[in-house]
N, C-alpha and C positions, 0 to 999 in steps of 0.2 A: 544855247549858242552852238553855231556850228561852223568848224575852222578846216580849210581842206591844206594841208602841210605837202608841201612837192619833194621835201629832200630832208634828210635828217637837219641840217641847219636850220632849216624854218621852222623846225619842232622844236630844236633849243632856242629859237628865237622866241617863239607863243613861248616857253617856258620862262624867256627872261624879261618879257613884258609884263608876267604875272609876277616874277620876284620882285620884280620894280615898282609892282601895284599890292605888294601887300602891307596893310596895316603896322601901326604900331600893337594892333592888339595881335598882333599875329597869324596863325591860319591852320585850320588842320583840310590834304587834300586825300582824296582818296582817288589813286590813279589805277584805273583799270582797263584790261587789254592783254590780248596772249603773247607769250612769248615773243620777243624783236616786235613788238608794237611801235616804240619808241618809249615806254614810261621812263629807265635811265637817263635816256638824250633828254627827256623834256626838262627830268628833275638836274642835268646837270646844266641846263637854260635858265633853270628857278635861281640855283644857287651861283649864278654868274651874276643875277638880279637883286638879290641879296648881298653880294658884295663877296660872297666866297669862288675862289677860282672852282673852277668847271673840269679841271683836270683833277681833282680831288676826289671828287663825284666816280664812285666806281658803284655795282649795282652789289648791295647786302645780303645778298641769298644766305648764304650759309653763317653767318652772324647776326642775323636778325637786324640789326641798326648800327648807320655809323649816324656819329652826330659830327657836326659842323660848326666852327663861332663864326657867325656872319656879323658883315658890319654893324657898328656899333655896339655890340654886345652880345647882339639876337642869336639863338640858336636855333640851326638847321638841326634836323632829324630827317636820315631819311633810312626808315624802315620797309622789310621785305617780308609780305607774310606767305611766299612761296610755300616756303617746307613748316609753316608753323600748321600746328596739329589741331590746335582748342583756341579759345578763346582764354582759358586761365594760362596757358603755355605763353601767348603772347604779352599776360600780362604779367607771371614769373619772370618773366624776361625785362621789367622793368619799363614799360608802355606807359602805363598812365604816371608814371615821371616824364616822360617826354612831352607831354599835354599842359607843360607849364606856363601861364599867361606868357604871351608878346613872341612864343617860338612858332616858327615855320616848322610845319610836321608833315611829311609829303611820304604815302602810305602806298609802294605799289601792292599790286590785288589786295586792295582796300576792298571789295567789294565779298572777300573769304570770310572775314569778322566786321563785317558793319555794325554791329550791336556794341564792338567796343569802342569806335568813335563817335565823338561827340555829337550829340543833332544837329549843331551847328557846322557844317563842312561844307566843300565844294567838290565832286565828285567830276575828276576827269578821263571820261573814257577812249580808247582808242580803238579805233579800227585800220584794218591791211586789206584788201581784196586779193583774193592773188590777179597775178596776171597786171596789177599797176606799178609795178616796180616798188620806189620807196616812197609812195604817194600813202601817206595816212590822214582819216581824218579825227579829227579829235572834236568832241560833244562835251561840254560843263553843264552842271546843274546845279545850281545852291539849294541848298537846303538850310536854311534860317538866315537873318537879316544880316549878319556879320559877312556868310559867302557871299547874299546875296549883293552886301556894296562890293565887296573884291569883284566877282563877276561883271559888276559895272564898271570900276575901273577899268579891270582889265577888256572891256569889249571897247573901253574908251581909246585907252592906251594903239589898241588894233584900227579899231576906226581913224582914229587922227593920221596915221602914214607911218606909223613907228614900228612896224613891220617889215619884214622885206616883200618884194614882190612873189618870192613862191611861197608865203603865207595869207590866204586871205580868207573871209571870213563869206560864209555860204550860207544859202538860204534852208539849205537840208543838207542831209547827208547820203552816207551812202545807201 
């Protein structure tokens, strides 16, 4: 799926169409894209979607993870594996505790240690052109049948009108 985003709001929008469309089994995302991509704004659109405020949502670089109680009970994790070094450094740091049935796990540069999350994910990438201002486009992939229903909610969620108009969903990307 490919989403062309016009302005930071419609990034957290795609963001909180997906918290809205995630499971009770939960989700782990792996968000990737360079610096001022949007991965932050998107994750703090998830966790508006999930029920936790969005001003909470600050980006985890230098502590690896903040966690979140999102409604209900459910827990947000949203980790940052910028400055993490290994794959055992991230998981010293307490990772596959955050991998707990029914939590939202939202992993910017998920794509540094992919071998430590799960097969089952949804992997959302972004891109910036220069030269388009704050127009990004964002691409999902599931990987096993768990991302692959969220994927489909969420492409449902987009399709139905529950978007704003400068999010909309493209045939390709950039």
């Amino acid at each position: 799926m490919w989403l062309r985003s016009q302005s930071p709001e419609a990034t957290r929008a795609a963001g909180r169409l997906l918290g809205e469309a995630v499971a009770a089994e939960g989700a782990v995302l792996a968000l990737v894209g360079p610096l001022g991509a949007g991965k932050t704004v998107f994750v703090q659109g998830l966790a508006a979607g999930l029920g936790v405020a969005p001003e909470a949502v600050a980006s985890p670089t230098f502590v690896i993870a903040h966690e979140h109680l999102a409604a209900g009970g459910r827990r947000l994790a949203h980790v940052d594996c910028y400055r993490v070094g290994s794959v055992a450094e991230l998981e010293s740091a307490g990772f596959v505790d955050l991998l707990e049935p029914g939590a939202v796990v939202a992993v910017e540069w998920g794509d540094r240690f992919e071998q430590a999350l799960p097969a089952d994910h949804l992997t959302v990438s972004f891109t910036r052109r220069p030269g388009e201002g704050s127009r990004r486009w964002l691409s999902a992939v599931a990987s096993g049948p768990a991302a692959e229903a969220l994927l489909a909610r969420w492409c449902a969620a987009i399709g139905r009108g529950d978007a704003p108009s400068d999010l909309e969903a493209a045939e390709s990307g950039p």
